[in-house]
Backbone bond lengths (Angstrom), bond angles and torsions (degrees), N, CA, C in turn:
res aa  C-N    CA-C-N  psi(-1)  N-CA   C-N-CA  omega(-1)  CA-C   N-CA-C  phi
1 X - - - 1.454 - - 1.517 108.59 -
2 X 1.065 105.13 136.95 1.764 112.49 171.12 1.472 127.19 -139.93
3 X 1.320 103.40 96.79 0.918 126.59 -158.58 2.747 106.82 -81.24
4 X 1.448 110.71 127.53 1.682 84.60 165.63 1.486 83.43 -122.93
5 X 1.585 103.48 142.53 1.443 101.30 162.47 1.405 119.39 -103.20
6 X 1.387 105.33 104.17 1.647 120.18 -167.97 1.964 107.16 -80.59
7 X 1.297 129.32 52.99 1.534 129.77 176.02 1.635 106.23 -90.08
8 X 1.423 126.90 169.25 1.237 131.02 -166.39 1.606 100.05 -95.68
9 X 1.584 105.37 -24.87 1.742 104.53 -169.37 1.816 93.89 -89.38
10 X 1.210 124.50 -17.40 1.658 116.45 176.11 2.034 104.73 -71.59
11 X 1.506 92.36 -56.16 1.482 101.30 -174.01 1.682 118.39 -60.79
12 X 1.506 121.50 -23.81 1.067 138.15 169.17 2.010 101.30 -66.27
13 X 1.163 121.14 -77.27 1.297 110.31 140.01 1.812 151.45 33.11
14 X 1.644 86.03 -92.30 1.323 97.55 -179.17 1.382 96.65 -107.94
15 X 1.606 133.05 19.84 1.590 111.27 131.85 1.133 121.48 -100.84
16 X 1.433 121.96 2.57 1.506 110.04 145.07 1.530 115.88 -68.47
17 X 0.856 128.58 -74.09 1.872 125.75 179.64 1.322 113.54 -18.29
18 X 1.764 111.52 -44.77 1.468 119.81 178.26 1.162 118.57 -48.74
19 X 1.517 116.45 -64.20 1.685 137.42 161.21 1.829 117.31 -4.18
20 X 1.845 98.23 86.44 1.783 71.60 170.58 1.486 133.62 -58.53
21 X 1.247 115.63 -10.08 1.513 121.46 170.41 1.240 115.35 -68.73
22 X 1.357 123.18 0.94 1.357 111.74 -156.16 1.788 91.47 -92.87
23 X 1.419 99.26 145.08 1.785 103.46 -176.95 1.321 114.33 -73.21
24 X 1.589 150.49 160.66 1.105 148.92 -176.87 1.905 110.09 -56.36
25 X 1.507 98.74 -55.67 1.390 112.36 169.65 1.612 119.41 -29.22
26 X 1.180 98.00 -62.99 1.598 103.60 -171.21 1.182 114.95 -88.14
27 X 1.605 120.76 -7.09 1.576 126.13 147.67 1.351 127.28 -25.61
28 X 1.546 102.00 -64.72 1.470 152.38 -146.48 1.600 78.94 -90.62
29 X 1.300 138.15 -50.99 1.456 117.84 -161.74 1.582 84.44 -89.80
30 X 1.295 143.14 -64.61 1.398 129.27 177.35 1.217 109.81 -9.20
31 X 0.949 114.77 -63.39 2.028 137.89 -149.98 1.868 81.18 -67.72
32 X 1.211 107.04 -51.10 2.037 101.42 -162.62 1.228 96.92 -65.55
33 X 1.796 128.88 -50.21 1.571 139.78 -167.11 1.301 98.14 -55.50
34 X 1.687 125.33 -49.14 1.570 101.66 -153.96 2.192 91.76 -95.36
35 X 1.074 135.88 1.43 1.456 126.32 -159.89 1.479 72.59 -96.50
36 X 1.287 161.55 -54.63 1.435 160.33 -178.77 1.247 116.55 -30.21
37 X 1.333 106.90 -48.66 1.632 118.50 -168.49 2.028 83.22 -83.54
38 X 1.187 100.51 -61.28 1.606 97.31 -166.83 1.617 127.78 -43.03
39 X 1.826 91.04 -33.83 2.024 108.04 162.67 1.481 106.50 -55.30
40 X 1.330 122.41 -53.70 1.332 123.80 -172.74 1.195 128.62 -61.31
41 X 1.593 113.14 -10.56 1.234 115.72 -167.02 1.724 101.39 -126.78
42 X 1.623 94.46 -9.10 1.301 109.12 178.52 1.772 102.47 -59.94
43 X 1.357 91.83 -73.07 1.544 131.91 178.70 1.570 121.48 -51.79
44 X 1.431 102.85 5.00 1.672 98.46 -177.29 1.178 124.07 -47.80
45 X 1.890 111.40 -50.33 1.548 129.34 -170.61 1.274 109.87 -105.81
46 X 1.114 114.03 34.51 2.036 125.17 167.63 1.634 107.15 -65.49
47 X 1.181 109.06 124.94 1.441 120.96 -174.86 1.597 103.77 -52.91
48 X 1.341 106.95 139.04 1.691 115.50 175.50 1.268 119.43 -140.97
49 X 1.322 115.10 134.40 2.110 112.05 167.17 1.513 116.93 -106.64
50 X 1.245 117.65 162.01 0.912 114.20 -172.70 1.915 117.55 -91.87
51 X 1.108 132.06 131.73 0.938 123.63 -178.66 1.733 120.21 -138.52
52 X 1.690 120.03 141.88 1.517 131.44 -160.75 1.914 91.59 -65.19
53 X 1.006 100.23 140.71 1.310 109.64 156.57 1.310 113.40 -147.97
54 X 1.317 121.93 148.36 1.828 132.39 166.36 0.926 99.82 -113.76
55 X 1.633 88.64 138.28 1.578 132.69 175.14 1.154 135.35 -98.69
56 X 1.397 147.83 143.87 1.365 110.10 -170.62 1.795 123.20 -52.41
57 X 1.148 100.42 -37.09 1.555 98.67 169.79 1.719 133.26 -92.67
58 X 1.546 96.50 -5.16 1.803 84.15 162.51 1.559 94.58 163.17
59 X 1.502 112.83 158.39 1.227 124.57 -161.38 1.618 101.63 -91.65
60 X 1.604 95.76 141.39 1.417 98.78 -160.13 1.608 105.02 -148.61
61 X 1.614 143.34 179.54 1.184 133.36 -178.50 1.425 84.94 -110.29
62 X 1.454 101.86 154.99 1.447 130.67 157.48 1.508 108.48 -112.91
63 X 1.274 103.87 -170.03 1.364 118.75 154.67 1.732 113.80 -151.66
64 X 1.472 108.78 149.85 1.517 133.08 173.11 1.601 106.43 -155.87
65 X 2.022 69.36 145.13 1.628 111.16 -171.23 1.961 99.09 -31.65
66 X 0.894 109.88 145.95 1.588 122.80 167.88 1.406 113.55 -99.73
67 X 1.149 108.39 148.80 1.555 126.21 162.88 1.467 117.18 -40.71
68 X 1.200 141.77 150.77 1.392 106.02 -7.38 2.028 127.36 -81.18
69 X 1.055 116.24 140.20 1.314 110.26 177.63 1.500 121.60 -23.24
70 X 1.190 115.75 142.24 1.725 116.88 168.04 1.395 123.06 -82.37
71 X 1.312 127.81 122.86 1.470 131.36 -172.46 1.482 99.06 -100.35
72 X 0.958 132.55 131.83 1.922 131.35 159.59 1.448 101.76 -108.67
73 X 1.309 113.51 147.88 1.070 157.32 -169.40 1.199 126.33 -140.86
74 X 1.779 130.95 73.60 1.100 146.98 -176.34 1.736 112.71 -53.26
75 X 0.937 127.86 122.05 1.639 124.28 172.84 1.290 94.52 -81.05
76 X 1.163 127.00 138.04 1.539 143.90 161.45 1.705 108.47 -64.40
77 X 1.452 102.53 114.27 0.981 141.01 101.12 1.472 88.94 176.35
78 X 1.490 140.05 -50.16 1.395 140.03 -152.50 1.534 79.37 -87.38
79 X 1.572 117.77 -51.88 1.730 102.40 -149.99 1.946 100.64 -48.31
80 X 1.351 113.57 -44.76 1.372 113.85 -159.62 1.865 99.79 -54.69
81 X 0.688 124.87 -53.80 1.622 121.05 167.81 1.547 114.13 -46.88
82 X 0.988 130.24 -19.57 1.746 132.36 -179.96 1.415 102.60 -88.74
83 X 1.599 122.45 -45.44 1.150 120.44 179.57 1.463 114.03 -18.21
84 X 1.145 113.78 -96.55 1.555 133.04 -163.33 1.414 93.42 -35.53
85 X 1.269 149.06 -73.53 1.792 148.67 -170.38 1.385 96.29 -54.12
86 X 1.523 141.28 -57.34 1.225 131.55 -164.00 1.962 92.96 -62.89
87 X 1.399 131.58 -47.22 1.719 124.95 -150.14 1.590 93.49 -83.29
88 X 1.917 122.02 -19.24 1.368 117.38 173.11 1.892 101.75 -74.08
89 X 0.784 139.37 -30.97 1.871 123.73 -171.46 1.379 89.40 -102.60
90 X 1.937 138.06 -18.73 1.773 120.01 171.48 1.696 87.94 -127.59
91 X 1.271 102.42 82.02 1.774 106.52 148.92 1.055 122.08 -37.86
92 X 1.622 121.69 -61.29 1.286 137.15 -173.36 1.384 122.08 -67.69
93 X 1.523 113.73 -2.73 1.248 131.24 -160.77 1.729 98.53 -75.19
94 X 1.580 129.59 146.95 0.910 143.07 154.48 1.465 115.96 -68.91
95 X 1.439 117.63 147.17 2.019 118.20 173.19 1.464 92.07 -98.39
96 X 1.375 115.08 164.02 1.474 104.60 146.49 1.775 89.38 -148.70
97 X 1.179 100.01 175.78 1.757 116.23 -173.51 1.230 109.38 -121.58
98 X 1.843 135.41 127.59 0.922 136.50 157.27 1.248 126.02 -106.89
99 X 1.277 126.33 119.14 1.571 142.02 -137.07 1.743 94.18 -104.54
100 X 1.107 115.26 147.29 1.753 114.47 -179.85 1.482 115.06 177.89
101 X 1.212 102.00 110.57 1.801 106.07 -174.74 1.371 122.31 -106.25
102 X 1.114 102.36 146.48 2.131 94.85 -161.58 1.817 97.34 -96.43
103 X 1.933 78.71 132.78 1.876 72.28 172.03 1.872 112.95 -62.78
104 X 1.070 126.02 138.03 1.575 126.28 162.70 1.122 110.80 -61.87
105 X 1.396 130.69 -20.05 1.543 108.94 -159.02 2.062 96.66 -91.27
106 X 1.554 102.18 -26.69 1.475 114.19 -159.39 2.003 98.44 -102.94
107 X 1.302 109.17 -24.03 1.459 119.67 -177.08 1.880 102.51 63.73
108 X 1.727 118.15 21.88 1.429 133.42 165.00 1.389 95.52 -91.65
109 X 1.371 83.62 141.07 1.724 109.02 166.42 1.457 111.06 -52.36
C-alpha cells in the first residue's frame, strides 16, 4: 500500500522542516505534528471488535483495536523522531529494535 498524504496543514509543515533556518526544536515538533496526521491515516483500516461499555448514562458498544498487538519499529534516523507521536495515538503499542552492522570493507549492511 502506498499511501501520500496530500493536506494543506501537512504541506504547510514539511516546508517548515525544509527551511534551513528552521531551529532543531521546532524540527522535532514538525517531525511529532506531521507523524500524527500520518498514524491517522496510517491506521484507518486497523482491525477492531466491538466491545459493551457503560457510560454514565447508559450501556452502549464501543469499539477497540483487536489483536494482534502493534509492534513499531523505528528505522534509524527519521523513524527515531516519529517514535514518540506514533506511542502518543498507540500507547499500548510494543517497540522493537533492529540491530545491523555495515561491513567496512563493502560499506553493505
Amino acid at each position: 500500500m502506498h499511501v501520500v498524504l496530500e493536506h494543506p496543514l501537512v504541506g504547510h509543515r514539511v516546508t517548515l522542516m525544509r527551511d534551513h533556518a528552521t531551529p532543531p526544536k521546532l524540527f522535532r515538533e514538525l517531525v511529532n505534528e506531521i507523524t500524527t496526521f500520518l498514524a491517522y491515516e496510517a491506521l484507518k483500516d486497523v482491525r477492531v471488535k466491538k466491545i459493551d461499555v457503560t457510560t454514565p448514562v447508559a450501556k452502549t458498544q464501543g469499539i477497540k483495536v483487536d489483536e494482534p498487538r502493534i509492534i513499531l519499529v523505528p528505522i534509524l534516523r527519521a523513524g527515531m523522531g516519529m517514535l514518540d507521536a506514533m506511542l502518543h495515538v498507540l500507547p499500548y503499542a510494543k517497540v522493537g529494535v533492529l540491530g545491523m552492522q555495515r561491513n567496512e570493507a563493502t560499506a553493505e549492511p
